[in-house]
DOSE-602100 format. One record per residue: residue number from 1; x, y, z of N, C-alpha, C in turn; residue in three letters. Coordinates in Angstrom, 3 decimals. Each point is the difference from the previous one (the first is absolute). Layout:
% residues N
NODE  pos    n.east   n.north      n.up   ca.east  ca.north     ca.up    c.east   c.north      c.up  code
NODE  NUM         X         Y         Z         X         Y         Z         X         Y         Z   ALA
...
% end
This chain:
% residues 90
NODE  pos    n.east   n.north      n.up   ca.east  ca.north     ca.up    c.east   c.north      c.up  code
NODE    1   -22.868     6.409   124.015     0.184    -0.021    -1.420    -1.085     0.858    -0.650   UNK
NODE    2     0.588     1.067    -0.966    -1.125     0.658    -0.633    -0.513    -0.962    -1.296   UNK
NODE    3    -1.601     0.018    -0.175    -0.382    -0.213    -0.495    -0.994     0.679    -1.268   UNK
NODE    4    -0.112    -0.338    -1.220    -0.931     1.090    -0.507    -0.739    -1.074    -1.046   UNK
NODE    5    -1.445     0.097     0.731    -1.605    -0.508    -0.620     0.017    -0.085    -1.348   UNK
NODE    6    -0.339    -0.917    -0.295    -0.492     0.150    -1.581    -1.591    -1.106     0.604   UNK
NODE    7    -0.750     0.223    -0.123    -1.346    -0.634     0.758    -0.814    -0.591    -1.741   UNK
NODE    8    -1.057    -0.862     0.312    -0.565    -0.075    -1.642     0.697    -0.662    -0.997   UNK
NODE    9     1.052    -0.572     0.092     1.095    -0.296    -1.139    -0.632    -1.439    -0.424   UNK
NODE   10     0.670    -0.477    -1.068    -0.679    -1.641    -0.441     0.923    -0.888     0.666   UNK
NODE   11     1.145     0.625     0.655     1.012    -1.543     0.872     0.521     0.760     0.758   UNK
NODE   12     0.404    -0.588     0.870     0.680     0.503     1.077     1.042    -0.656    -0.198   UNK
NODE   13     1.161     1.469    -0.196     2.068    -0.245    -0.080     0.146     1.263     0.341   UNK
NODE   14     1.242    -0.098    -0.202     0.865     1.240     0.944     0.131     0.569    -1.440   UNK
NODE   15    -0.392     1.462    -0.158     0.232     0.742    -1.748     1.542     0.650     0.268   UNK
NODE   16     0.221     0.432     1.223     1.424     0.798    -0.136     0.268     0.739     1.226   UNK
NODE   17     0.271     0.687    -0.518     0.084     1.489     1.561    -0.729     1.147    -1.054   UNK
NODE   18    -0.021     0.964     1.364    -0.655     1.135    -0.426     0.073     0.581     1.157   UNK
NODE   19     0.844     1.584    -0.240     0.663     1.162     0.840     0.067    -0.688     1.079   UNK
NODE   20     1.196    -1.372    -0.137     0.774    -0.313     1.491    -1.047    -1.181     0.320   UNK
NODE   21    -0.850    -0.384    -0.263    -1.090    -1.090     0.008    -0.343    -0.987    -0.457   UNK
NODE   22     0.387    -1.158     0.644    -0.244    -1.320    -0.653    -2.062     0.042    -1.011   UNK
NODE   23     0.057    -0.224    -0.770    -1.310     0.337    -0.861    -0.234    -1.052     0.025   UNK
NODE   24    -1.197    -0.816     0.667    -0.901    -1.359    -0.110    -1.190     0.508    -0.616   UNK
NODE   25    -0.759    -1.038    -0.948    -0.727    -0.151    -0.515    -0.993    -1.049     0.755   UNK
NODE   26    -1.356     0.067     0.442    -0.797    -0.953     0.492    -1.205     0.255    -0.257   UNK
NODE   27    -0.370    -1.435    -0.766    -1.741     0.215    -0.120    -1.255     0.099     0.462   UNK
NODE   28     0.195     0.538     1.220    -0.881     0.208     1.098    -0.191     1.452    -0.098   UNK
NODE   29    -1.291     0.313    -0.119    -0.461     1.728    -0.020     0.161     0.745     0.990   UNK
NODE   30    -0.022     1.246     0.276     0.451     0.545     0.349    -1.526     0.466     1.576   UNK
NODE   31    -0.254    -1.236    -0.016    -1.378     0.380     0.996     0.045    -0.649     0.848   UNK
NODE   32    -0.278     0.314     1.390     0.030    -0.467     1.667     1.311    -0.684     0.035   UNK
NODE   33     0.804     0.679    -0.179     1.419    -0.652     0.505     0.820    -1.098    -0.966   UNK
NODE   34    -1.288    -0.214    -1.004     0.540    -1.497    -0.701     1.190     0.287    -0.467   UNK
NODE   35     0.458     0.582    -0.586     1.314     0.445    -0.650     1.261    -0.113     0.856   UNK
NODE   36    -0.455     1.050     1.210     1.329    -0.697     1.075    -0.015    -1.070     0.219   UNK
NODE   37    -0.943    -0.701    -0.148     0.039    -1.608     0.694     0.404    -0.785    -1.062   UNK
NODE   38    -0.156     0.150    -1.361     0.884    -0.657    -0.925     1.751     0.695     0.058   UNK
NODE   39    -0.230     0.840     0.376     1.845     0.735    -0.387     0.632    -1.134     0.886   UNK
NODE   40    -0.681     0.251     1.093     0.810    -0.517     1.288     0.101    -1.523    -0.277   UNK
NODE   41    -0.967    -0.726    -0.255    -0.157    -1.531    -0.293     1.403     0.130    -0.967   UNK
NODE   42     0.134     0.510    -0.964     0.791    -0.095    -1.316     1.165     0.198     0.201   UNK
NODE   43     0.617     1.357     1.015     1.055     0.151     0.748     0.186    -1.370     0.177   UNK
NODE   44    -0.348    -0.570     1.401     0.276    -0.812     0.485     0.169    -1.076    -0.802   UNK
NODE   45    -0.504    -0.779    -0.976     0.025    -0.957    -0.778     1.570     0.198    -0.464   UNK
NODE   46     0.176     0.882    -0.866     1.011     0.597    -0.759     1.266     0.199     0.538   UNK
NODE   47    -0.200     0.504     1.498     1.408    -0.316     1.219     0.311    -0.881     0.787   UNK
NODE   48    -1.182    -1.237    -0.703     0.051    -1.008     0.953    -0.263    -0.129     1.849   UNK
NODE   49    -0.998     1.011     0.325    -0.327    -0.098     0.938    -1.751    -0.491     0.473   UNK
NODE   50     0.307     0.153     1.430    -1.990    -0.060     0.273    -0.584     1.109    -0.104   UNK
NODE   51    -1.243     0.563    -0.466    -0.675     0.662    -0.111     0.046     1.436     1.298   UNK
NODE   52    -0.463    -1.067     1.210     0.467     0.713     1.085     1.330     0.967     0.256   UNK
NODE   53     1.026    -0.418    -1.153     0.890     0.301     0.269     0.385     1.670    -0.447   UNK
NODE   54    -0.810     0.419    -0.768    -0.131     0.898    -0.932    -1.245     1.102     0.625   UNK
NODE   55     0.041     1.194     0.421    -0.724     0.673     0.330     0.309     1.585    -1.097   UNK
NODE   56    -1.242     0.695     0.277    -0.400     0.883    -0.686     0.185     1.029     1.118   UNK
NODE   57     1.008     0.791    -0.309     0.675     1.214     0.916    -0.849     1.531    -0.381   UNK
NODE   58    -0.117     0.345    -0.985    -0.181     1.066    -0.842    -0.878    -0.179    -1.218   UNK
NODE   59    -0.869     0.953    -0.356    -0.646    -0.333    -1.157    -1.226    -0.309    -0.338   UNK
NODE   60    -0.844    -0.527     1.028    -1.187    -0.618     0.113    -0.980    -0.174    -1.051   UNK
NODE   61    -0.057     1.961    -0.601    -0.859     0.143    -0.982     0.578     0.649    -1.106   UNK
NODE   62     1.387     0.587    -0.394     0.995     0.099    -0.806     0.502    -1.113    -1.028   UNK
NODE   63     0.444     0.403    -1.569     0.901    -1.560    -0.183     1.458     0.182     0.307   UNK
NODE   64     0.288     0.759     0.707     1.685     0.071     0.631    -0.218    -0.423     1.602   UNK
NODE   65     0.155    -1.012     0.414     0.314    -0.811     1.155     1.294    -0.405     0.675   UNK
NODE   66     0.295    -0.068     1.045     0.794    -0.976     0.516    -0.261    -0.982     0.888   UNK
NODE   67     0.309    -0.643    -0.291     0.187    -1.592     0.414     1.624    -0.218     1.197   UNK
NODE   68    -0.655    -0.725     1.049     0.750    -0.594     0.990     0.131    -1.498    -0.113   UNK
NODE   69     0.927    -0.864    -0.375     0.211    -1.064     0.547     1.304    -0.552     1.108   UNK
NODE   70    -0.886    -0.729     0.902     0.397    -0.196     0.722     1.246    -1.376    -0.070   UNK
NODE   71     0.811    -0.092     0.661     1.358    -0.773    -0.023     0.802     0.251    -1.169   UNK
NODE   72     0.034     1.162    -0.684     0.686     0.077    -1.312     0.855     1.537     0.448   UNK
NODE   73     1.005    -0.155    -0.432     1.283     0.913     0.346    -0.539     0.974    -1.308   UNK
NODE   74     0.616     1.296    -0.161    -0.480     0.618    -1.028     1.019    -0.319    -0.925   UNK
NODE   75     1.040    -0.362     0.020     1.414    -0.419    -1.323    -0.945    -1.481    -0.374   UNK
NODE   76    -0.423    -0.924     0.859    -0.578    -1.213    -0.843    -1.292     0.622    -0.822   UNK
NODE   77    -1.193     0.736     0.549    -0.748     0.222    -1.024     0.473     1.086    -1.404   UNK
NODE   78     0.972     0.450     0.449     0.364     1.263    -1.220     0.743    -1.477    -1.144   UNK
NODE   79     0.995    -0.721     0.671     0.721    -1.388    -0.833    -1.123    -0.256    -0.944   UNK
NODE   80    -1.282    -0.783     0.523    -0.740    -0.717    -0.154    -0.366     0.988    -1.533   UNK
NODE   81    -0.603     1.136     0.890    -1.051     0.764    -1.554     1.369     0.297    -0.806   UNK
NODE   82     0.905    -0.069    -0.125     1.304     0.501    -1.084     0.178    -1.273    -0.855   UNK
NODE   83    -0.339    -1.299     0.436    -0.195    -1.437    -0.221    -1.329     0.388    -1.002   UNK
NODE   84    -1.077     0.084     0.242    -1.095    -0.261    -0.380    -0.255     1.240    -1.218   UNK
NODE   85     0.485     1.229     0.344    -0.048     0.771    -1.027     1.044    -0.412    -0.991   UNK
NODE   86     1.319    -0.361    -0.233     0.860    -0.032    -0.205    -0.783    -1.726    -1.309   UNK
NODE   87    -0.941    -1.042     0.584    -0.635    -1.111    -0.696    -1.123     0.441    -0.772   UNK
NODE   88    -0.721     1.120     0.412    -0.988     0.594    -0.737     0.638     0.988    -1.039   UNK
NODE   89     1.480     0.526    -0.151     0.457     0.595    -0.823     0.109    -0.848    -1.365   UNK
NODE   90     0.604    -1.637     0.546     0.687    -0.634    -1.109    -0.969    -0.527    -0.767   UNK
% end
């Protein structure tokens, strides 16, 4: 799943997409990793998975990432964020 950083923010939610990119917001700075380690925590919260479940493929030091989770078909996570964008619209 592509992802794109918003690092520094005052809450952590999902703001939208951006060029093809689910856009998370997380208040963790953008220093020693903290940021991936909130995306990923937040992913996971948000898809209802374990932490573990969610790895950082791409991106490390970029805010355009992708994200791997594991046991999730790609039609259930695309469902899921069309769900969640689709509640953050209304």
């Amino acid at each position: 799943m592509a992802v794109r950083a918003q690092p520094g923010a005052k809450h952590e939610k999902i703001v939208g997409t951006h060029d093809g990119a689910l856009k998370v917001a997380v208040t963790a700075p953008p220093d020693d990793g903290r940021a991936n380690l909130a995306l990923a925590r937040f992913l996971a919260k948000t898809f209802g998975c374990k932490a573990n479940q969610v790895e950082l493929l791409q991106g490390k030091t970029d805010r355009r990432k992708v994200f791997h989770f594991r046991g999730f078909s790609v039609e259930s996570l695309q469902a899921a964020v069309n769900t969640i964008l689709a509640t953050a619209d209304s």
